[in-house]
N, C-alpha and C positions, 0 to 999 in steps of 0.2 A: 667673555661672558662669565667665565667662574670668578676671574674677581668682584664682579659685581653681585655674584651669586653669596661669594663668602662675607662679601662686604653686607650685605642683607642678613642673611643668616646668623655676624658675632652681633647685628644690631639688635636683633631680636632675644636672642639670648640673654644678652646684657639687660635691653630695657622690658621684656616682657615675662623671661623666666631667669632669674637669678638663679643659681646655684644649680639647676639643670643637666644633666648627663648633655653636653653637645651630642652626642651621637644618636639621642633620642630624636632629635631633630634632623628630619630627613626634607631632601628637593619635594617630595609630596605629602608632606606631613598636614592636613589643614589644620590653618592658622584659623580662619573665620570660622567655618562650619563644627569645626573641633573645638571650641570656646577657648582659644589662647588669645584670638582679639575679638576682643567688645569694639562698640562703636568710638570710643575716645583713644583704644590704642589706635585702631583703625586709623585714625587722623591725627596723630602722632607719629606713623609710620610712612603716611602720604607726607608730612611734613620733612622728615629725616629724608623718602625720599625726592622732593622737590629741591631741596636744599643742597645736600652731595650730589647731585649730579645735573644740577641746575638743569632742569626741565618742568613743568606744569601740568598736575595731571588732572584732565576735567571731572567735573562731579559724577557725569555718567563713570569714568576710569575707575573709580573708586570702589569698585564694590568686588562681591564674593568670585565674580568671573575672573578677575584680574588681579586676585590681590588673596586667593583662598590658599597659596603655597607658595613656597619660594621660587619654584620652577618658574609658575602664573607671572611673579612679580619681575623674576630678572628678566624674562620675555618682552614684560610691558615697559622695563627700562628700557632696552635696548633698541624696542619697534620706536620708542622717543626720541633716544640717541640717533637713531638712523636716521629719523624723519628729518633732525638738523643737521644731520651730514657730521657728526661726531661719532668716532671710534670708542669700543668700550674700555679698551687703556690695557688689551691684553695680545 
């Protein structure tokens, strides 16, 4: 689970805050409700993670409950990984 955690976290960093203190970014930091994702990061970051960890997440999955913190997000990876009987690589 932390690699999937860090793996989300340098993604956000990199494509949503450039130049950023990493350490200002924490497991509960909101991303949605705190305005660091608008609706198009939003689905840019559904896309990064559909794509790295080849899973599908439905339109319901997509919103503020499952996607407002890092915590929220590696959780919703990993309840997917589970769901196909994939290990999170750690």
């Amino acid at each position: 689970m932390e690699e999937i955690n860090e793996t989300v976290k340098a993604y956000i960093l990199k494509e949503f805050l450039p130049g950023e203190n990493p350490d200002e970014l924490t497991d509960s930091t909101p991303l949605i409700t705190g305005g660091i994702l608008d609706s198009i990061a939003t689905l840019k970051l559904v896309a990064f993670i559909e794509e790295r960890y080849g899973i599908t997440l439905q339109a319901h999955e997509a919103d503020v409950e499952n996607l407002n913190t890092i915590s929220y997000i590696t959780k919703l990876i990993q309840s997917k990984l589970s769901s196909l009987g994939v290990g999170s690589g750690d």
